[in-house]
N, C-alpha and C positions, 0 to 999 in steps of 0.2 A: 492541485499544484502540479506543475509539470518542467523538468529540467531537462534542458536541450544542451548538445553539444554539436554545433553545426546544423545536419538531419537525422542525426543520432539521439534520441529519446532515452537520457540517463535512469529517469526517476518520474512516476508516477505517483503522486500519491493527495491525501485528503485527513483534514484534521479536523477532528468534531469537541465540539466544549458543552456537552447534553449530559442528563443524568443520566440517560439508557447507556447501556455496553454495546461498543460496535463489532456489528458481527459479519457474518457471511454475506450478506445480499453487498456490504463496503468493497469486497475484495472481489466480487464477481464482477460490480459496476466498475472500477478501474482495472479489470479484465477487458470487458466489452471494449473501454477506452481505448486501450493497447490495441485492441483485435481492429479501433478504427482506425489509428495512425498508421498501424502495418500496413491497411489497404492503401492507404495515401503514402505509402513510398517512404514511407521513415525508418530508419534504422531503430528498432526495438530486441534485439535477439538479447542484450545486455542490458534491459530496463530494468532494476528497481521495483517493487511495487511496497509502498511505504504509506501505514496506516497508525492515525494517530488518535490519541482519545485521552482526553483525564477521568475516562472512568475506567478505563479496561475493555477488554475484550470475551465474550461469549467464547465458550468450551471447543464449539463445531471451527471456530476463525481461528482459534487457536490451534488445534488440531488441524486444519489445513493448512496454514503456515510452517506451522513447525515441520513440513511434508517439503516445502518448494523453499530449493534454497534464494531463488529471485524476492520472497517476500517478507515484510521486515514490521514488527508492530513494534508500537512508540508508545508507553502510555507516560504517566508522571514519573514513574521512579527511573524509569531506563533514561527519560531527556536529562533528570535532575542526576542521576549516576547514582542512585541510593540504592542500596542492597533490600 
């Protein structure tokens, strides 16, 4: 999914409904994504990178997240607000 403001690239992101945990390889590929729009002249310096799963997230995705404040994981409990 991708949210635009003008030529300004809000939010990147990708929502998976599988029983595996999305991991690392998720957030490099809407990396790469990003690294393409930047070459094509789009405004990314303020993008979003937003990853979604109803299973959760693998240790290493979580751990690099929690590092970049640009990236945001979504799984069941944070869409529904449940502690």
């Amino acid at each position: 999914m991708l949210a635009t403001d003008g030529d300004r690239v809000r939010l990147i992101g990708a929502a998976k409904a599988t029983l595996a945990r999305r991991g690392l390889p998720g957030l490099e590929r809407l990396d790469a994504i990003r690294q393409l729009l930047t070459r094509e002249g789009r405004g990314t310096t303020e993008t979003v990178i937003a990853l979604f799963s109803a299973t959760g997230f693998t240790p290493d995705l979580v751990e690099a997240a929690g590092s970049r404040p640009d990236t945001v994981l979504v799984d069941l409990k944070r869409l529904y607000g449940l502690s």
